[in-house]
C-alpha positions in Angstrom: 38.8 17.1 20.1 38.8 15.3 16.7 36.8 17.0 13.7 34.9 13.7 12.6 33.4 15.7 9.9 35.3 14.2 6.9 35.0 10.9 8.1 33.4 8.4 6.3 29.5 7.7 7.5 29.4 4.8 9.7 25.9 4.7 9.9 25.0 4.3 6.0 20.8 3.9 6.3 19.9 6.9 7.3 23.3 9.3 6.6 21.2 9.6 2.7 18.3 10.5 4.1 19.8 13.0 7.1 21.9 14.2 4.2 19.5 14.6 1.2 17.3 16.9 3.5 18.5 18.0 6.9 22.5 18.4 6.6 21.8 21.8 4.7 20.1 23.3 7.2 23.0 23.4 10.3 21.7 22.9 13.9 22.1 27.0 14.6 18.7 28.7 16.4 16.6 29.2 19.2 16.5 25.7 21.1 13.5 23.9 22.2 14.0 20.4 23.0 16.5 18.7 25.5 19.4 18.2 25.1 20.4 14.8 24.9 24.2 15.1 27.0 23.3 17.3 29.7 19.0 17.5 31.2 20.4 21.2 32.7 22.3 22.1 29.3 21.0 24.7 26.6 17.9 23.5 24.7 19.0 22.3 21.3 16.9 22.3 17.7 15.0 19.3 16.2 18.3 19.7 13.3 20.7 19.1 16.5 18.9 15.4 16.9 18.3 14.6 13.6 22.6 15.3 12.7 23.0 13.5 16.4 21.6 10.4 14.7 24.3 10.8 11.9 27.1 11.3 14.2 30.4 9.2 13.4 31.2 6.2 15.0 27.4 5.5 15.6 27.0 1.8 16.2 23.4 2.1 17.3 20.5 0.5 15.0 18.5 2.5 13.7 15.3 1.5 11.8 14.1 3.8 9.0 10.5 3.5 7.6 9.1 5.9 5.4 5.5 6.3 4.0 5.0 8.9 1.2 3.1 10.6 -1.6 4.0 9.6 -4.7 3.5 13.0 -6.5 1.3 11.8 -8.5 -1.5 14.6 -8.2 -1.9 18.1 -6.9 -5.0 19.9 -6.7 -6.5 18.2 -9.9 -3.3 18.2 -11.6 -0.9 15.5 -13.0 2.0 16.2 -11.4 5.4 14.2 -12.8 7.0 12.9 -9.8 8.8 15.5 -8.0 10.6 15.4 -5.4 9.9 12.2 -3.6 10.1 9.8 -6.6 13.6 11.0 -7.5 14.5 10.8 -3.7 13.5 7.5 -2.6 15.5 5.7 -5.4 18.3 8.1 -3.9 17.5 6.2 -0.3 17.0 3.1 -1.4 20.1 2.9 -3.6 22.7 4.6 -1.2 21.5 2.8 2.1 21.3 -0.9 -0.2 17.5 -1.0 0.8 18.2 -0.2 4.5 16.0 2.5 4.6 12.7 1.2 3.5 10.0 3.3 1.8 6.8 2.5 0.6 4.2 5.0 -1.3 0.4 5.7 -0.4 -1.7 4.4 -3.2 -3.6 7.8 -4.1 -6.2 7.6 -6.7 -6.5 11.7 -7.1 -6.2 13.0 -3.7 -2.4 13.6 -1.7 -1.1 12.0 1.1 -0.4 15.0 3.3 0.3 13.5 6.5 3.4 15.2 8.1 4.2 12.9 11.0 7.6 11.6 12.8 7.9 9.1 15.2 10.8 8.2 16.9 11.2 5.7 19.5 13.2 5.3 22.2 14.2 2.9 24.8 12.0 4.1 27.4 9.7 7.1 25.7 8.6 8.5 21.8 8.9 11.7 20.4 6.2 12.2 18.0 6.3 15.9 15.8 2.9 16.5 13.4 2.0 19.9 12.4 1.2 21.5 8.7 5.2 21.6 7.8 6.9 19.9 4.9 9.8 17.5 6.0 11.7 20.1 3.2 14.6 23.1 2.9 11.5 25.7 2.1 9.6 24.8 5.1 11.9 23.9 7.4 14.3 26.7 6.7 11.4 29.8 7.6 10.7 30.7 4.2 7.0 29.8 5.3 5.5 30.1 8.6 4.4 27.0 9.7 2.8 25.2 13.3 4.4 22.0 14.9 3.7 20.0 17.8 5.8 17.8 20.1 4.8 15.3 22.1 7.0 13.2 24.7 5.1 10.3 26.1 5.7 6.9 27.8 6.2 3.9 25.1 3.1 2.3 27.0 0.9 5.1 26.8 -2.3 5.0 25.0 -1.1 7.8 22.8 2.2 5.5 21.5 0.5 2.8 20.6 -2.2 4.6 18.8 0.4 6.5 16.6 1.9 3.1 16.1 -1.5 0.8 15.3 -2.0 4.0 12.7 1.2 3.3 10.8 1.4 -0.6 11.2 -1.9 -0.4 9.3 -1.1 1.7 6.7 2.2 0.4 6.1 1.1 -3.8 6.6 -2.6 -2.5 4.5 -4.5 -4.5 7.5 -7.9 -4.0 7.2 -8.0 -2.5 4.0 -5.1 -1.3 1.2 -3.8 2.0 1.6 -0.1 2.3 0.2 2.2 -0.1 -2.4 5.6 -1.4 -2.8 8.7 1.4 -3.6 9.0 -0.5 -7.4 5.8 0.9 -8.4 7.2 5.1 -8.4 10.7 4.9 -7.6 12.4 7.0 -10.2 15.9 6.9 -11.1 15.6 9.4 -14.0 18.7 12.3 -14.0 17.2 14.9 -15.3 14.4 14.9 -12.7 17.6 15.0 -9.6 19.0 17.6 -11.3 15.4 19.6 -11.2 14.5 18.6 -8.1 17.6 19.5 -6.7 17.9 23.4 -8.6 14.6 24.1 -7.4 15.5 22.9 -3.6 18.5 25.1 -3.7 16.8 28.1 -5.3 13.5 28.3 -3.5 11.6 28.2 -7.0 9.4 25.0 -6.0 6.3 24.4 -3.9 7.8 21.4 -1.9 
């Protein structure tokens, strides 16, 4: 078996992403979701799929679209950006605009919404719960509650999560989130804080 570790990613628009947050993290732990080769094989971790979608010589398309806070404010305070300003320039600059981001226009309040969607040919996974898409919270340093749900790509359920991000994303019937040029931050110092207080713990992202 060939170790395609060190090869090169073939699948450049969402390698940044899977490797900005996830990579760190390993696919070790107790198993809850099925795995994808085998229906009567060991249950594998959310990590397992999220690497899976990185795996070398991946010729699949894969569409990435990301709506987040802009770290703009955080319990009445000014906050200055950190992390996701710093880390969608990151996206956007080493998938060439491939994964596409766009920031929820708060005026004082935070977008908190901690939802994944991912569609299949035939069915969606969809994971909400009160957990950060970050090291800290997805590592157990805090004790968080998710929730899967599997469902039929017809099912009500589907196309409500979908209606709910085609609106917020498209601002139909009302404006809710703006372009990536208007918080993207390319700044240096910020990545280099951002990325201390990942690897240390000393953040509350």
């Amino acid at each position: 078996m060939t170790d395609m570790s060190k090869a090169r990613d073939s699948n450049a628009f969402y390698s940044g992403f899977w490797r900005l947050f996830f990579r760190w993290f390993g696919t070790g732990g107790k198993g809850w979701l099925r795995n994808p080769f085998n229906p009567d094989g060991p249950k594998v971790t959310l990590r397992s799929y999220l690497k899976l979608l990185n795996f070398k010589a991946n010729h699949r398309k894969v569409d990435v679209q990301l709506v987040l806070d802009p770290n703009r404010d955080a319990f009445g305070r000014v906050k200055n950006g950190i992390p996701n300003r710093v880390v969608a320039y990151e996206l956007f600059n080493k998938t060439k605009g491939k994964i596409k981001t766009r920031w929820y226009d708060t005026q004082g309040e935070q977008f908190h919404t901690k939802l994944i969607s991912i569609k299949y040919k035939n069915y969606s996974l969809v994971f909400g719960g009160s957990a950060n898409l970050t090291r800290r919270n997805l590592d157990n340093y805090n004790l968080e509650a998710e929730l899967k749900i599997k469902s039929n790509n017809n099912s009500q359920f589907v196309k409500e999560v979908e209606v709910y991000f085609e609106k917020i994303w498209n601002n139909q019937q009302g404006h809710y989130t703006i372009a990536l040029e208007e918080y993207s931050d390319k700044s240096t110092i910020k990545k280099a804080l951002y990325r201390l207080q990942e690897w240390s713990g000393l953040s509350t992202f």
